[in-house]
C-alpha positions, 0 to 999 in steps of 0.5 A: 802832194802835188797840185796844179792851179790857175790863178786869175791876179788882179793887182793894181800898181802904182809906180814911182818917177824915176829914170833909170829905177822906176819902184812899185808897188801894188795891192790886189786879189785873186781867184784860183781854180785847182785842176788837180791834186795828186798825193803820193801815200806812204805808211810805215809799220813798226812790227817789232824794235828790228822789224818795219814794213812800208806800205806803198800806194800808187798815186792818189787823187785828192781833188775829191777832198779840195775846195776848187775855187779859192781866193786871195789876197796879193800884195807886190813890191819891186823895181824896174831898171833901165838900160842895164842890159841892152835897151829893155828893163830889168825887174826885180818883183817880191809877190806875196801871197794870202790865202782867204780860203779854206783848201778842204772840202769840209763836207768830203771830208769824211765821206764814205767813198772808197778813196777816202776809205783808203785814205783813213784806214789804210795810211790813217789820212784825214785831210785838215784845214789849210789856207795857201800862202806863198811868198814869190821872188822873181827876176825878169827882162822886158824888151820893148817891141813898140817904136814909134816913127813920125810920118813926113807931111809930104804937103800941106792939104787944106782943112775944110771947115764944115759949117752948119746950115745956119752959118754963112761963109765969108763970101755969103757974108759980103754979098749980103751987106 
């Protein structure tokens, strides 16, 4: 079986003070569309103790039997690693993954259309509940592209002071006392 999703993680990290390893850690959730899901269907038969024959199917669209929207829970952990490879940062992150939701569709579940009639009496498939989880490891290098520079002052330009209209300049002030 096969699927394909997009995941939408929202996470909020709290990282550590550090100068060369900087730790994290972060807690969030997700919402993840399933575009497709696709199951290669296979059956064996044992006619006999020497005799077995398969029954093969071409690709089989499962998307009818998904709940296409889910959600999840996301909790994160690792460290970033300064200046160990050139002038970027190492990361080092373990992801898990919780899903919340139930991946079938309850109500397609024994539905009377012709994927799932194949399904039931050809291979003896009917979909059962399952969540997602899934634990994720990943290694990764960030370059930093932003490098500020401090623009000369080629002169000093005065500042003009805006007044209001209630308050006088200081050469206002002499020429009324």
């Amino acid at each position: 079986q096969s699927q394909t999703w997009i995941s939408l993680p929202v996470i909020a990290k709290y990282q550590f003070e550090g100068k060369k390893t900087q730790p994290f850690v972060g807690l969030g959730g997700t919402v993840d569309f399933l575009l497709d899901d696709i199951a290669d269907a296979t059956r064996q038969d044992f006619v006999d103790e020497l005799t077995q024959r398969e029954i093969k199917d071409a690709s089989i669209s499962l998307l009818g039997q998904r709940n296409q929207l889910n959600f999840g829970a996301v909790i994160t952990a690792g460290a970033r690693f300064k200046d160990l490879i050139g002038k970027g940062f190492l990361t080092l992150e373990a992801r898990y993954y919780h899903g919340l939701s139930n991946l079938t569709n309850k109500d397609a579940r024994y539905a009377e259309d012709d994927i799932n009639k194949r399904l039931i009496y050809d291979y003896g498939f009917i979909a059962s509940d399952m969540n997602l989880h899934t634990f994720t490891l990943s290694l990764g290098y960030m370059l930093p592209k932003y490098n500020p520079k401090i623009l000369p002052n080629k002169g000093k330009k005065k500042e003009k002071r805006t007044q209001l209209p209630d308050q006088k300049t200081k050469k206002e002030k002499k020429k009324t006392k």
